[in-house]
N, C-alpha and C positions, 0 to 999 in steps of 0.2 A: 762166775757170771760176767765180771768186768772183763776178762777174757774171750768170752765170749760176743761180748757185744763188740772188742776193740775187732775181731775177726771179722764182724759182720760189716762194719764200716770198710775194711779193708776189699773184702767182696763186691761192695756198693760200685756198681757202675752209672757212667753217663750221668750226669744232670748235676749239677751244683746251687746253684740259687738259682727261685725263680728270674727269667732272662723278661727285660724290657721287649716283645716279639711286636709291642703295639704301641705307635711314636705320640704322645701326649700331646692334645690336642692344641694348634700353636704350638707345640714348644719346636727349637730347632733341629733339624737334619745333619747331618756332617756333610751333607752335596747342599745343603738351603747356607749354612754358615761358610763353605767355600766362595757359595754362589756372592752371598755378602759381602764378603774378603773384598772378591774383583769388585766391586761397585765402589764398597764404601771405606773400606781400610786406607788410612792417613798414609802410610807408606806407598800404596797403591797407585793413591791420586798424586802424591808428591812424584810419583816414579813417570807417572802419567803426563804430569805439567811439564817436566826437562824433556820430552821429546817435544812440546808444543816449541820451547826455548830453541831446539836444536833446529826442526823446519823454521823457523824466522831465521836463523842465521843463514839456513840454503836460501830465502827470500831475499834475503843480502847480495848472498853470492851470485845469485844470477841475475841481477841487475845488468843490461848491457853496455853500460859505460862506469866503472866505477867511476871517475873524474867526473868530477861535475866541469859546466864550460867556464870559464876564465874571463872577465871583463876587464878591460886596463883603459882606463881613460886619464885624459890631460888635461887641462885649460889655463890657458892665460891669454895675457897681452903682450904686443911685440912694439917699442918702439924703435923706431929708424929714420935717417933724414927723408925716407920717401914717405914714412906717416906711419899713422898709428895702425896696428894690425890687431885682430882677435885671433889667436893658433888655437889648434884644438888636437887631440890625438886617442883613438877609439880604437881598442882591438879587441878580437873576438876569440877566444883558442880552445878548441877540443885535444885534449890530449885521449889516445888510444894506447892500448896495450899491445906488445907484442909478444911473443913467446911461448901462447898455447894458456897466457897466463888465465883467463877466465873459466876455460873449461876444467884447467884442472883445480881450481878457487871449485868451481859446481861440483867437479865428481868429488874431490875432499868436504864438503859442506853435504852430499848424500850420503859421502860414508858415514858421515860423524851422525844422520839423522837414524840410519841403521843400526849404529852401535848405541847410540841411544834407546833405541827400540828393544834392541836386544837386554841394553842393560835394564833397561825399565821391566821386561817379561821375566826376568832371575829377579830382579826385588820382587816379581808379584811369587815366582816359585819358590822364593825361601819365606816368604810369607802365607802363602799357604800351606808350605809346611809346618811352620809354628802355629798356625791357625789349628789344622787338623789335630796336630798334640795335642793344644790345649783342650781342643773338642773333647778327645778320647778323653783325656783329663778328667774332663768336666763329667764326662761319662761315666768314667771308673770311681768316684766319688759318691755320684748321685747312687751307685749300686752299692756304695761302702757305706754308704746311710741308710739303706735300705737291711743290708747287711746286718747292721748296729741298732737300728729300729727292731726288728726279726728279735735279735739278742736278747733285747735291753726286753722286749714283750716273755719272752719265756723264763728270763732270771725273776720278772715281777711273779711269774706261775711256780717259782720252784719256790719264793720267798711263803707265797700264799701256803705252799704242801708243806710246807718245811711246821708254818704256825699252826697249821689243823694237824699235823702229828705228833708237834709240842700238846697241843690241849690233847689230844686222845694217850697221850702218855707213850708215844713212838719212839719219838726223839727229844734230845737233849734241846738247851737253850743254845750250845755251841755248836748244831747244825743252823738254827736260825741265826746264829751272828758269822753263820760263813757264806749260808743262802744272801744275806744283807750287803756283805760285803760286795758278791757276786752282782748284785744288781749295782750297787754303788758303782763300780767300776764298768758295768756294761752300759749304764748311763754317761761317766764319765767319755767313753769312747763315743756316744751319740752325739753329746758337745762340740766334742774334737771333728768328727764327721762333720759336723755341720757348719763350723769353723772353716775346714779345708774345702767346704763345693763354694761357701761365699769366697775365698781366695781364686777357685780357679775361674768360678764365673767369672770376678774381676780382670783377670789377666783376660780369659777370653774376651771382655769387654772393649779393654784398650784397644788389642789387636784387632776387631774389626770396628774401631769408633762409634761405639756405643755408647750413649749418655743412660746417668745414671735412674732416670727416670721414664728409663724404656723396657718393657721385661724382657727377661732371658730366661727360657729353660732348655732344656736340648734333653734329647729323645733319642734314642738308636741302641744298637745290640753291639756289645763289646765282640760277640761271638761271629760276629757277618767276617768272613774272612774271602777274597778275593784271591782267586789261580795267576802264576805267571810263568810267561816262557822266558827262559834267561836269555837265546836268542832277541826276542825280537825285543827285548828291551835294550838288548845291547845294541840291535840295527838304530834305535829310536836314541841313543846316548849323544848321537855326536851332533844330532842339532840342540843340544840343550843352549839355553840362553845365555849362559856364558862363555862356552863355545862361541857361539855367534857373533856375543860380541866380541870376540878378540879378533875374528875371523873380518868381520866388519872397522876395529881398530888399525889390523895390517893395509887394509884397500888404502883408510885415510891419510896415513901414516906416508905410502907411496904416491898419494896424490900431491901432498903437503910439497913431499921431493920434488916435483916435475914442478910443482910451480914454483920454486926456490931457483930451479933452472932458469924458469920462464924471467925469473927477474934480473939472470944473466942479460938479456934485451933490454937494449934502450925504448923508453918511452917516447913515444909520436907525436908530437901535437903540431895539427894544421890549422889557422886560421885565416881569418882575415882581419887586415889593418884601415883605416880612414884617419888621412892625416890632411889640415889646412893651415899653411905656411903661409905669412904673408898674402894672403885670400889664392894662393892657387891649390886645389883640392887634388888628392891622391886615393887609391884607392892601391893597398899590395895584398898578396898570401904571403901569410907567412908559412913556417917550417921550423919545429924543434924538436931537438932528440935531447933524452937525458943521457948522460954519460954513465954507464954504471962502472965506477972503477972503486971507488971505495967501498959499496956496500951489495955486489949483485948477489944478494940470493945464498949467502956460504952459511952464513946462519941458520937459517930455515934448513939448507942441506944435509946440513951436517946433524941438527937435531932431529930433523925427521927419519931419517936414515936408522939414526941410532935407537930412534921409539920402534921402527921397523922389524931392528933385530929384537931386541925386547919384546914384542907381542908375538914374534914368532918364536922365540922360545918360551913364553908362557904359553901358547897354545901347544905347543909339543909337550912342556908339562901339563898342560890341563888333559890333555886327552889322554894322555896314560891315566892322570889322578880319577878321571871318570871312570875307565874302564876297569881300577878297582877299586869304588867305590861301588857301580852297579854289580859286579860278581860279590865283592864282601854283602853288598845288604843283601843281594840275592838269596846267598848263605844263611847268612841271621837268621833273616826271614822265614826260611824254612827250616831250621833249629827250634826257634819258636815257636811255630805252629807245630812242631813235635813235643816240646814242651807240654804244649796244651791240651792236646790228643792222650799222651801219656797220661795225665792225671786225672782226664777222663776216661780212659780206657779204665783206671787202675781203682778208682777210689772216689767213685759220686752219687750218682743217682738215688740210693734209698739213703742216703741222708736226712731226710726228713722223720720219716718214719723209722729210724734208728732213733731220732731225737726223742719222738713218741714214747718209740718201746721203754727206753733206761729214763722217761720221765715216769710211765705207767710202773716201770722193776722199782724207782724209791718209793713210787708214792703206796707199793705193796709191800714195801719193803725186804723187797731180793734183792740189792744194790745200796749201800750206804751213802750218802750226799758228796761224798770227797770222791770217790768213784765214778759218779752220774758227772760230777763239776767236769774231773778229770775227761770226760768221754766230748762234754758238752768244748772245752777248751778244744781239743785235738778235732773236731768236725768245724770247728769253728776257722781254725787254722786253716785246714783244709779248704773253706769254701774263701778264706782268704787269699792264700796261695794261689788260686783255680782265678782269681778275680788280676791279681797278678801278672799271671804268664795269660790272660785273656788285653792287658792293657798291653805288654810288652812286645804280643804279638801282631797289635794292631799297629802297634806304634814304628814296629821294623815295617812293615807294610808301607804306612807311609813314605820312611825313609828309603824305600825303595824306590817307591814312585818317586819322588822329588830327588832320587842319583840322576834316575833313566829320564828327567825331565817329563814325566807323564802327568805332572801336577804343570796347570798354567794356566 
């Protein structure tokens, strides 16, 4: 008979535990908890604020006179044998830049607000990717409890058969101290269950800055699995957001350069002077250039330059790294979702009603308790397993999305 039954599980197709197919009123979505992410996740907003930092700096840089104007004034008295004199001396000086220096001060001050941008949209896509984990997480838990409730409900029904076949003189006392144990222990894993959804809810909590007297439940189907083309995920790879910013590092990098040039050029400054000598009054322009000989611009050159090559060979590393990062998850991803077809193809669906049957074979006693345990342990596994490669292939899924930048 235990032969039997173990064939008939093996036969069982399709279906493993009943699937969340309907999202608990309130509780959260994996698109409602992304959608969160972008609003309220602390990483988010911090990623959010350095681009505010970065346009104030382009506010900076396109000011049109960095110099502010220069006032120099004198005063005293003059004596002399022809008498006493009040002198005075007032000048006014704008210095101006020359050498291309302001615009490229603005195009290096826009680069840096793009690579900012950029970098800000990759902290929101590795945060949504930790976010959706932890979602599935939270997912895959909630079902392990559910799992474990299921369990812990049919070890209380064998405990029950076990003591009506002790009184009707069936069974032994050491069917019911192993029916006992059995419940002991499927309870034990409810605890544990229920232990690990309050850990992942927390984590998910952090990650989208949630206080702890706001509720969280989250709702959805491990088994919703999403189609992909490896093309057009790989056409969509190479604006990922740290692509971008590198790509947006190089412009600033080469701006930084040309105005390091620009300070090769002397500085301009025209003004005008009012000077009163012994009471006759003057009125000149003046005219001054700064010398650049000790310091024009070799610093800035030579450091910019050299951040130049360096982003440009991290972007030649980075777009290889991407392009197998999207083909490897591509792979995963579709390994696991074979995973999980197989064991549904192979070994599901009348799981339930096999539990039935080898509960109905002890309690008629065609099947002895260590038998039934045995069958009940191995379906048990099974809808374990199945819960499993359902988390792992949701999980390659996302990590796909957030290679190919499709999370943002």
């Amino acid at each position: 008979m235990y032969r039997l039954l173990q064939a008939a599980i093996a036969v069982a197709l399709i279906g493993l535990w009943p699937r969340l197919s309907a999202a608990q009123e309130g509780a959260l979505t994996l698109d409602g908890a992304l959608r969160l992410a972008r609003q309220r996740a602390p990483a988010v907003l911090s990623a959010g604020a350095r681009v505010e930092e970065a346009r104030g700096r382009l506010t900076g840089a396109a000011v049109l006179l960095q110099n502010n104007p220069l006032v120099q004034t004198s005063l005293g008295s003059r004596t002399s044998e022809r008498g006493d004199y009040f002198d005075a001396d007032l000048a006014l000086t704008q210095v101006f830049e020359l050498g291309g220096q302001r615009g490229a001060r603005v195009r290096a001050a826009e680069a840096g607000v793009d690579r900012t941008r950029a970098a800000s949209d990759d902290v929101t896509r590795r945060l949504l990717r930790d976010v959706a984990v932890a979602f599935l997480r939270s997912l895959y838990v909630e079902q392990r409890l559910r799992l474990a409730t299921h369990t812990e409900t049919l070890a209380e029904e064998i405990v029950r058969i076990s003591e009506r076949r002790r009184t009707a003189g069936d069974a032994a006392d050491l069917d019911v101290n192993i029916a006992r144990t059995a419940l002991a222990r499927a309870r034990s894993e409810t605890r544990a269950a229920e232990a690990e959804r309050e850990a992942s809810l927390g984590d998910l909590r952090l990650l989208l800055g949630l206080g702890t007297d706001e509720p969280l439940a989250v709702a959805g189907d491990l088994a919703d699995r999403r189609r992909y083309e490896l093309q057009a995920l790989m056409a969509r790879a190479p604006e990922r957001a740290d692509l971008r910013a590198l790509v947006a590092g190089e412009r600033e990098a080469d701006a930084e350069r040309r105005l390091g040039e620009g300070l090769a050029w002397p500085d301009l400054g025209l003004g005008v002077r009012y000077e009163r000598e012994e009471g006759a009054n003057a009125i000149l322009g003046t005219l001054t250039l700064t010398l650049p000989v000790f310091n024009h611009g070799q610093g800035l050159r030579a450091e910019s330059a050299a951040r130049a090559r360096r982003v440009r060979l991290e972007l030649d590393a980075g777009q290889r790294v991407v392009s197998v990062e999207v083909r490897t998850a591509f792979a995963v991803y579709g390994r696991r979702v074979a995973a999980v077809e197989e064991i549904e193809r192979e070994a599901l669906t009348a799981l339930d009603e096999t539990e039935r049957r080898s509960q109905r074979a002890y309690e008629s006693g065609q099947i002895s308790l260590t038998d039934m345990l045995l069958l009940r342990r191995e379906m048990l596994e099974t809808r374990r397993s199945h819960l499993e490669r359902l988390l792992e292939a949701a999980v390659a899924g996302v990590e796909l999305e957030a290679a190919a930048g499709v999370l943002r």
